[in-house]
GUSE-415017 format. One record per residue: residue number from 1; residue in one letter; x, y, z of N, C-alpha, C, CB in turn. Coordinates in Angstrom, 3 decimals, always signed. Glycine has a CB too. Example, Ala and Ser with C-alpha at 12.3 -4.5 7.8 and 13.67 -1.06 7.14 Angstrom:
# GUSE-415017
TORDREN   i aa     n_c1     n_c2     n_c3    ca_c1    ca_c2    ca_c3     c_c1     c_c2     c_c3    cb_c1    cb_c2    cb_c3
TORDREN   1  a  +13.190   -5.690   +7.800  +12.300   -4.500   +7.800  +13.200   -3.300   +7.800  +11.308   -4.473   +9.046
TORDREN   2  s  +12.850   -2.250   +7.080  +13.670   -1.060   +7.140  +12.900   +0.030   +7.870  +14.084   -0.598   +5.725
***
This chain:
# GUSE-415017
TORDREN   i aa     n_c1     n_c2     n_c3    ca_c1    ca_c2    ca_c3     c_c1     c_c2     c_c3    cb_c1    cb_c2    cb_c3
TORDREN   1  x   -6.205   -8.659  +23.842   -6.005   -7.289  +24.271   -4.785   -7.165  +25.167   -7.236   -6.778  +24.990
TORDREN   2  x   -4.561   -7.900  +26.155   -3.518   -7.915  +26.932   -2.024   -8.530  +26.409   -4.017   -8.585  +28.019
TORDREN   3  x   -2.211   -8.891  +25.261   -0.808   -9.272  +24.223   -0.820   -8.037  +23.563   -0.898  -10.703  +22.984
TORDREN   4  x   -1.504   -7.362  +23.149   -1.389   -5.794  +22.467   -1.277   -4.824  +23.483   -2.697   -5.314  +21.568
TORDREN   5  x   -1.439   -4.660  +24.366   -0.651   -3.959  +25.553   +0.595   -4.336  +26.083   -1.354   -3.976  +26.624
TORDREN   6  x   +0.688   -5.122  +26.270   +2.172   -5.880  +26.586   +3.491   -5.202  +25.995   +2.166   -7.431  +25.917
TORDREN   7  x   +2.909   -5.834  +24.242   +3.847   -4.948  +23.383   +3.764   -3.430  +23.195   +3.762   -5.410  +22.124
TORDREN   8  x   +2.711   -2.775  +23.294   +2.205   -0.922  +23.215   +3.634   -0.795  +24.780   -0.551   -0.335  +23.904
TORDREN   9  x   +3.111   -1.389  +25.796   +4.258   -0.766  +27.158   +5.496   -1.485  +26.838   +3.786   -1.220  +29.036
TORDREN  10  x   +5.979   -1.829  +25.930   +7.309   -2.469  +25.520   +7.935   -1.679  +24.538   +7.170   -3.872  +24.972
TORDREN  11  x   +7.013   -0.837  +23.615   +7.323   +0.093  +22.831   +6.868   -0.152  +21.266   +8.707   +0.264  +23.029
TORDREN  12  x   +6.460   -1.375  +21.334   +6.057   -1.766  +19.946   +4.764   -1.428  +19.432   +6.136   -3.096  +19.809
TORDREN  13  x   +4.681   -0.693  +18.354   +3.557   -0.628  +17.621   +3.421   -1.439  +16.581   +3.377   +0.470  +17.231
TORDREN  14  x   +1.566   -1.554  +16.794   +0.895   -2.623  +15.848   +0.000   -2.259  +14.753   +0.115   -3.493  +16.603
TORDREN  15  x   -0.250   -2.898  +14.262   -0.815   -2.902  +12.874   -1.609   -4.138  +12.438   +0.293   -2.734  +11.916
TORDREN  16  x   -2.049   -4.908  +13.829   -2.835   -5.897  +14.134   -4.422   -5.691  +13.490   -2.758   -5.993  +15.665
TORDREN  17  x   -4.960   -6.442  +13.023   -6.709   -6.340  +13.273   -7.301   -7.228  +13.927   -7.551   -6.382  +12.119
TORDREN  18  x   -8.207   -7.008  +14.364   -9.138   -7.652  +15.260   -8.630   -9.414  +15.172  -10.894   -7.283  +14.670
TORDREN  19  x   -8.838   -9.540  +14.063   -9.259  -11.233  +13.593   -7.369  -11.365  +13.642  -10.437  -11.618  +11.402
TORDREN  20  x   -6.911  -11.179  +13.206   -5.139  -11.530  +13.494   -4.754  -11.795  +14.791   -4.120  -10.311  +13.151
TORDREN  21  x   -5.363  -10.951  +15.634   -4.727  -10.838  +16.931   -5.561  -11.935  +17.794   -4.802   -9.231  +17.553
TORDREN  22  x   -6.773  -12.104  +17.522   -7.533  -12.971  +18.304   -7.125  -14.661  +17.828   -9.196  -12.525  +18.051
TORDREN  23  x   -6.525  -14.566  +16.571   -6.042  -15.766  +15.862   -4.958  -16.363  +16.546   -5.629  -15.485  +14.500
TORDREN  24  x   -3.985  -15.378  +16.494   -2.494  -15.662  +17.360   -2.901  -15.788  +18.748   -1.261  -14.344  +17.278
TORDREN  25  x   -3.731  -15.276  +19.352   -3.288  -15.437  +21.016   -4.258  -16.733  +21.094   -3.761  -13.868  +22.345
TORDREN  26  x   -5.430  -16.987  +20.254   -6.330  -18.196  +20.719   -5.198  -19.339  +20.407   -7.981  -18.408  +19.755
TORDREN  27  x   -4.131  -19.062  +19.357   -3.603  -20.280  +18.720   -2.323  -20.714  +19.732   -3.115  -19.949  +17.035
TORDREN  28  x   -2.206  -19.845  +20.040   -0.613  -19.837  +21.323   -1.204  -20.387  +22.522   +0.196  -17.980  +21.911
TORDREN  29  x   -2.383  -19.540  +23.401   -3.526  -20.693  +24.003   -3.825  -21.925  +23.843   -4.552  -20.470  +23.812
TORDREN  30  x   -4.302  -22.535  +22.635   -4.306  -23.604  +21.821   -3.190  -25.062  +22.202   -3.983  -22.895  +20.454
TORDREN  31  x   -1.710  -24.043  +21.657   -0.912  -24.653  +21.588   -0.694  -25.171  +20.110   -1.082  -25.397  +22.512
TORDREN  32  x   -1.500  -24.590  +19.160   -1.631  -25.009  +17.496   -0.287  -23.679  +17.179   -3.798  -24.639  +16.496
TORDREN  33  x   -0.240  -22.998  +17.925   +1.396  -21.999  +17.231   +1.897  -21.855  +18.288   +1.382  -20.299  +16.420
TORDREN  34  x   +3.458  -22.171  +17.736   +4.297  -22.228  +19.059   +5.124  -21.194  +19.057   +5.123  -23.458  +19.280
TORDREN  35  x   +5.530  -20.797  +20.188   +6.093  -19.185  +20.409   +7.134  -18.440  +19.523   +6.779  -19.098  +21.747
TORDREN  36  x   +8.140  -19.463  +19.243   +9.162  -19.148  +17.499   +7.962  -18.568  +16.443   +9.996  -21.131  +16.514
TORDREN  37  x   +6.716  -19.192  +16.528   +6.007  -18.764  +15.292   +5.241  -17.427  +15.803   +4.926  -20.006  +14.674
TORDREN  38  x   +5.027  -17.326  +16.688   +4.139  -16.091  +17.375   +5.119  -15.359  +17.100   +3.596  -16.035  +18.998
TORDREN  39  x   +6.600  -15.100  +17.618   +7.269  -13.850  +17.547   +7.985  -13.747  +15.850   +8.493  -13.827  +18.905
TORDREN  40  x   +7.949  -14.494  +14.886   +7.900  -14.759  +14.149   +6.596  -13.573  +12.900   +7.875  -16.075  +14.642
TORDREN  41  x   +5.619  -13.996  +13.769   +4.203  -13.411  +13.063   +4.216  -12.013  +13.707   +2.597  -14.360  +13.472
TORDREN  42  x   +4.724  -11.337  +14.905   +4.788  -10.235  +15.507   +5.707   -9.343  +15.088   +4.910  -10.428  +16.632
TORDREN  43  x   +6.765   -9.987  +14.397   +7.907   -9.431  +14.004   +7.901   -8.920  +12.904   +8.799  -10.124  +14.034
TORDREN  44  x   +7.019  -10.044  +12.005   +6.671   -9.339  +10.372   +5.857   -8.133  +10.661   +5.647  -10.424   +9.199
TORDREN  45  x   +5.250   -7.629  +11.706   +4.086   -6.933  +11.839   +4.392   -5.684  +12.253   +3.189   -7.519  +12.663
TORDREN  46  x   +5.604   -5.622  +12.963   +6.484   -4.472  +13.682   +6.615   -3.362  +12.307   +8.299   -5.178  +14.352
TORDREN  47  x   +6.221   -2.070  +12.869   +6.347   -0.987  +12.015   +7.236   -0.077  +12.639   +5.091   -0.376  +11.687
***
């Protein structure tokens, strides 16, 4: 939730679902996706 606010007060709108978004931030947490791939996966997502 607080990675989808981040970007909403940055100006970016999403098109995230539940299970995507909880995927990327557990995986960046993790350390299993590394930040090239997060903004990478955020970028395809940008509308």
């Amino acid at each position: 939730m607080l990675m989808v606010l981040t970007l909403w007060s940055d100006g970016f709108r999403h098109d995230f679902c539940t299970d995507a978004t909880v995927d990327l931030v557990l995986g960046v947490a993790a350390g299993d996706v590394s930040s090239e791939d997060s903004a990478v996966m955020t970028a395809s997502l940008e509308q």
